[in-house]
C-alpha positions in Angstrom: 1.6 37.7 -31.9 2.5 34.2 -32.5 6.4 32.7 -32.6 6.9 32.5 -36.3 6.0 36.3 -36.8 8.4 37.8 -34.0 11.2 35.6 -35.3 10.3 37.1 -39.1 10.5 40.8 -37.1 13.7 40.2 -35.2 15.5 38.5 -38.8 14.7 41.8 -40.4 16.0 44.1 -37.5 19.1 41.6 -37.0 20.2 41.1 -40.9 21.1 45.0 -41.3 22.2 45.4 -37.9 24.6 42.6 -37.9 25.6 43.9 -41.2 26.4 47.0 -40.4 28.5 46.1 -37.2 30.3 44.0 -39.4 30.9 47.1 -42.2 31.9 49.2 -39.2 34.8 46.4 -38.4 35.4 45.9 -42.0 36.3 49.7 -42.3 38.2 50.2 -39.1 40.2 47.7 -40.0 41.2 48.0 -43.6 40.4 51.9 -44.2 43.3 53.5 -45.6 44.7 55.6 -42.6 48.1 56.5 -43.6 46.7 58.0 -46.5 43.8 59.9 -44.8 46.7 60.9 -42.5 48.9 62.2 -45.1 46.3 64.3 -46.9 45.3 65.6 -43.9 49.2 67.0 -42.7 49.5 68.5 -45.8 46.2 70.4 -46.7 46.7 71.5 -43.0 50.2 72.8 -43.8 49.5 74.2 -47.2 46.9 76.3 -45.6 48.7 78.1 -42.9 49.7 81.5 -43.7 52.3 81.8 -40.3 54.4 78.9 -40.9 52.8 76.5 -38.9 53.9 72.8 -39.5 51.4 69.7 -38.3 53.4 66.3 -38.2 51.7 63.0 -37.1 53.3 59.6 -36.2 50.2 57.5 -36.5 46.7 57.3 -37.4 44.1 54.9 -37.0 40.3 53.6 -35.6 39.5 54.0 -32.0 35.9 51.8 -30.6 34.9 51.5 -34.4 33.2 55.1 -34.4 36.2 57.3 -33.5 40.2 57.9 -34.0 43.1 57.9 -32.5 46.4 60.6 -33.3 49.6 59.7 -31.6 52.7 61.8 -31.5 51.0 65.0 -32.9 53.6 68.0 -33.1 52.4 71.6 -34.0 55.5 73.4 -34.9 55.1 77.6 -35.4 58.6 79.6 -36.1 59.8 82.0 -33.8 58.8 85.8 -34.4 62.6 85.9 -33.7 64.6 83.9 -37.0 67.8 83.1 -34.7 65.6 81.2 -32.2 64.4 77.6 -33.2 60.3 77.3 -33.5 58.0 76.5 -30.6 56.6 73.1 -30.6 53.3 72.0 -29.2 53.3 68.0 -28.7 50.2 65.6 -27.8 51.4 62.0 -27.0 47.9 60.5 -27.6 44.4 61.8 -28.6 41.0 59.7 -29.1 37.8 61.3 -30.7 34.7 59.2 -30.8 31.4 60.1 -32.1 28.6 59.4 -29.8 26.5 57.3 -31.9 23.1 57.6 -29.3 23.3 61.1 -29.7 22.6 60.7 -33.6 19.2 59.6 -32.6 18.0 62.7 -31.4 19.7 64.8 -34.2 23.3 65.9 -32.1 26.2 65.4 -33.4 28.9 65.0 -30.4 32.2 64.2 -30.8 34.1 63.0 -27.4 37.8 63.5 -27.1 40.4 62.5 -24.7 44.7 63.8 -25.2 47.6 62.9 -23.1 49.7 66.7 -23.5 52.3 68.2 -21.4 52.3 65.5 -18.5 48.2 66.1 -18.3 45.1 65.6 -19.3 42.8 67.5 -21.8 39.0 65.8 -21.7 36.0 66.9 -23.1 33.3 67.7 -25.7 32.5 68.8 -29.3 28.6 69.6 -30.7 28.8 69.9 -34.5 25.6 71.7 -34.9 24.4 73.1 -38.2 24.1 76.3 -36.6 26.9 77.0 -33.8 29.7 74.6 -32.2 29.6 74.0 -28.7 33.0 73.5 -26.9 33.4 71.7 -22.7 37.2 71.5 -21.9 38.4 70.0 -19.0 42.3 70.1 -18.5 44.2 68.7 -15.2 48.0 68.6 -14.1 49.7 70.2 -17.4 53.0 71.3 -16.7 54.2 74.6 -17.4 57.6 73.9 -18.2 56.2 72.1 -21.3 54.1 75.0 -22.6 56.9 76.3 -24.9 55.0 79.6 -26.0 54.7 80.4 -22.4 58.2 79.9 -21.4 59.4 81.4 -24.6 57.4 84.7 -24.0 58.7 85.3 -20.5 62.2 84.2 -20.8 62.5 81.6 -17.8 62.4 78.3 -17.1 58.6 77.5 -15.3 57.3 75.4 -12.5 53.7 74.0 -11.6 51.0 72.8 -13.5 48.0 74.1 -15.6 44.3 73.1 -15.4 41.0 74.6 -15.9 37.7 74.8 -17.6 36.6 76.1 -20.7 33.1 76.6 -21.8 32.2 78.0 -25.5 29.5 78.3 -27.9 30.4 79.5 -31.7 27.9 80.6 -33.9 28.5 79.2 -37.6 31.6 77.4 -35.9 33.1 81.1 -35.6 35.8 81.7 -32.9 35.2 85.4 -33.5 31.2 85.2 -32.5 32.1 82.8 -29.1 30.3 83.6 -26.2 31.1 81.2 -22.9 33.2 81.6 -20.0 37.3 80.2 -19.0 37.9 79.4 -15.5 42.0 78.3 -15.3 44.3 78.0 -12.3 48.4 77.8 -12.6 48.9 76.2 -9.5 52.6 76.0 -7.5 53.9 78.4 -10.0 57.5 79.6 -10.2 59.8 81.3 -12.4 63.4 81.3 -12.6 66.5 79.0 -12.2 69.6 81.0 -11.5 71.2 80.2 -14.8 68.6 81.4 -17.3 68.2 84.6 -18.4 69.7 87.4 -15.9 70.5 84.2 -13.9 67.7 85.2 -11.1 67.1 82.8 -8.5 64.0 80.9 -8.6 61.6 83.2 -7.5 57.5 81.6 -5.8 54.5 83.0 -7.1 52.4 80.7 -5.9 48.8 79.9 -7.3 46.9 81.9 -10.5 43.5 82.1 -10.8 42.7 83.0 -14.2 38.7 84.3 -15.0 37.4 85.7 -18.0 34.2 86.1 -20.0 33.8 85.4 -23.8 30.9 88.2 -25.6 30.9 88.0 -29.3 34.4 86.9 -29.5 36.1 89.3 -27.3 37.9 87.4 -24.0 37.2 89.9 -21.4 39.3 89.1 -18.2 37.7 89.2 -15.1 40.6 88.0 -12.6 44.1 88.2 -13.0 46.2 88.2 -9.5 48.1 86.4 -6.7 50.3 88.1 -3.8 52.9 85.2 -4.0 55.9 84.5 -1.6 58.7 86.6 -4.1 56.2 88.3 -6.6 53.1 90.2 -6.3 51.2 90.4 -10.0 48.1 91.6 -11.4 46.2 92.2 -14.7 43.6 92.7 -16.7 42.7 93.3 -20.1 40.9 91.6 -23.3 42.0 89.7 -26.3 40.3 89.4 -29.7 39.7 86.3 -31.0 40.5 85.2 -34.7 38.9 82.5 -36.7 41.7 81.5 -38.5 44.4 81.0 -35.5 45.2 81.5 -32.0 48.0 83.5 -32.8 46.2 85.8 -35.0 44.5 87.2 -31.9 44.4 90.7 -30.7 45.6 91.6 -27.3 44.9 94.8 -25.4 46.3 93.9 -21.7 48.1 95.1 -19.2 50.2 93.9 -16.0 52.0 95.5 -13.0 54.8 93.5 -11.1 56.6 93.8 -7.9 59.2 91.7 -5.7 59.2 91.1 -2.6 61.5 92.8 -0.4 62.7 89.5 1.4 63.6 88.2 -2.6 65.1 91.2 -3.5 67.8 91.3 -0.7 67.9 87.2 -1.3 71.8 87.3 -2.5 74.1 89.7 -4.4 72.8 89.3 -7.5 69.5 90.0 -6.7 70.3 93.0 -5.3 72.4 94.3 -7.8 69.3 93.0 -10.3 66.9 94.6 -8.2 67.1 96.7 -5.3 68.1 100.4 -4.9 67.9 102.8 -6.9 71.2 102.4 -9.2 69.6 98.5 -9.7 69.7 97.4 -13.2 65.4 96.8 -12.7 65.4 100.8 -11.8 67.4 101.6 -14.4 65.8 100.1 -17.5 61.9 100.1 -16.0 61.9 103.5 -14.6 59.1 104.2 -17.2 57.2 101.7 -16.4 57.2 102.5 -12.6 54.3 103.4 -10.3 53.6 105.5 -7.5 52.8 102.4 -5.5 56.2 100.8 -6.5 55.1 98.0 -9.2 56.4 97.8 -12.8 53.8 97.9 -15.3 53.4 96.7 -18.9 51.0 97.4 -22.1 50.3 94.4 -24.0 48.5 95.0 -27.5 48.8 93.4 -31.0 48.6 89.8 -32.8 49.5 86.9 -29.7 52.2 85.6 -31.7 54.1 88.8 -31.6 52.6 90.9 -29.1 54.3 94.3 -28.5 55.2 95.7 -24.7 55.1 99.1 -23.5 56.0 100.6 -20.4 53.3 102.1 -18.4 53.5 103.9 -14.8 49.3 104.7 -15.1 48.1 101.3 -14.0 47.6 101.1 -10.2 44.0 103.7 -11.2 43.3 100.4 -13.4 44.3 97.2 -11.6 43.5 99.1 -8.1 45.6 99.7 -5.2 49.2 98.1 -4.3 49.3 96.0 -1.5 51.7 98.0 1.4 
């Protein structure tokens, strides 16, 4: 092939290329963000059915292909109308589509959010026929996950991270099949003020296991033997394609303190220990032969309803002596 011919060949693969890049540019630069942004908050908000509210501070390109949110809030009212809403806030989130992946018919989307003093990475494939979810999350702290603290009642301590692998047929979190792997590491409940003004009480590290068949989150490890509190579990939840909270839970949990924490100052043993202790008193239902307090969790997440149950060491096993 002489010089004149490859030069013709590589005009006519350079020309489109070189206009495209420069399209690709073009856009980034001068599409219409705020607008896109704007639509987008409120068809989100117009569609939620629990309240939900979706604010963003900023919108725009990210590496020509991809985007970048900062300041996302997710708002949802308390079940409870005298307590403010929980909030859910990302300081920064890119999402790039992997353009080399288009060339073998995959469509993967590549994210990347700064949340709760962590990390979230991972993965999105947009199939035609399922989605495929890889989550990676490192060092998120649990004093910033407001549902969390909100549902227990105390101020928390440690951090969050894990792995989540899920595939969703027609893009359905109710069909997902796939497997979570979390650990709450350094965890820790309590400040003396809060609540029945407990003293910070060491539970030490989490390991949270479950398996996801056909939508249904079957847990498959639930329990630590911390320094103050020995806790187990186990249980499923339902999952909904509409919201998290729209979930089904059917769990339950038994509790006990340590007798070193319980004996820790007066008020813990006035809280706690004896007999005539205001824990006794109130949780006697929910007591077991092997000394732990145990709870029934069923119903939607965002309002789950707790019932006392003293039938659980036959389910979670044995309580440590």
């Amino acid at each position: 092939m002489n010089r004149a011919k490859v030069l013709r060949i590589l005009r006519w693969i350079a020309y489109p290329f070189v206009y495209l890049v420069t399209f690709a540019i073009g856009l980034s630069v001068f599409f219409p963000f705020d607008a896109v942004k704007q639509r987008q908050v409120d068809l989100f908000n117009v569609q939620q059915r629990t309240g939900q509210r979706l604010s963003i501070e900023r919108l725009d390109s990210y590496w020509v292909t991809g985007l970048r949110v900062q300041k996302l809030k997710l708002s949802t009212p308390s079940v409870d109308s005298s307590k403010p809403p929980t909030e859910l806030q990302i300081d920064e989130v890119t999402a790039r589509l992997q353009i080399l992946h288009l060339f073998i018919g995959k469509r993967i989307v590549k994210f990347d959010a700064a949340v709760m003093g962590g990390t979230v990475t991972g993965s999105l494939e947009l199939g035609s026929k399922e989605r495929v979810a890889d989550i990676v999350a490192k060092g998120l702290a649990l004093g910033d996950v407001t549902p969390l603290t909100r549902a227990i009642g105390l101020p928390a301590e440690g951090t969050l991270g894990g792995v989540v692998h899920l595939q969703m047929p027609e893009g359905k979190a109710s069909k997902a099949n796939g497997t979570l792997k979390f650990e709450l590491a350094d965890m820790a409940l309590g400040d003396g003020k809060t609540g029945l003004g407990l003293p910070k009480f060491t539970i030490g590290t989490l390991p949270i296991e479950a398996a996801v068949t056909d939508g249904v989150v079957k847990i498959a490890r639930f329990s630590v033997s911390g320094k103050d509190l020995d806790l187990q579990g186990e249980g499923k939840l339902t999952l909904a394609d509409n919201s998290l909270n729209d979930a089904k839970s059917d769990m339950s949990f038994r509790f006990r303190f340590s007798e070193s924490y319980k004996g820790k100052n007066e008020q813990t043993k006035s809280l706690l220990q004896g007999p005539r202790s205001l824990l006794e008193m109130t949780q006697s239902p929910a007591k077991t032969p092997e000394g732990y307090f145990g709870q029934s969790m069923s119903g939607a997440l965002a309002d789950p309803k707790f019932v006392p149950n003293n039938q659980l060491d036959a389910i979670l096993g044995k309580g440590k002596k």
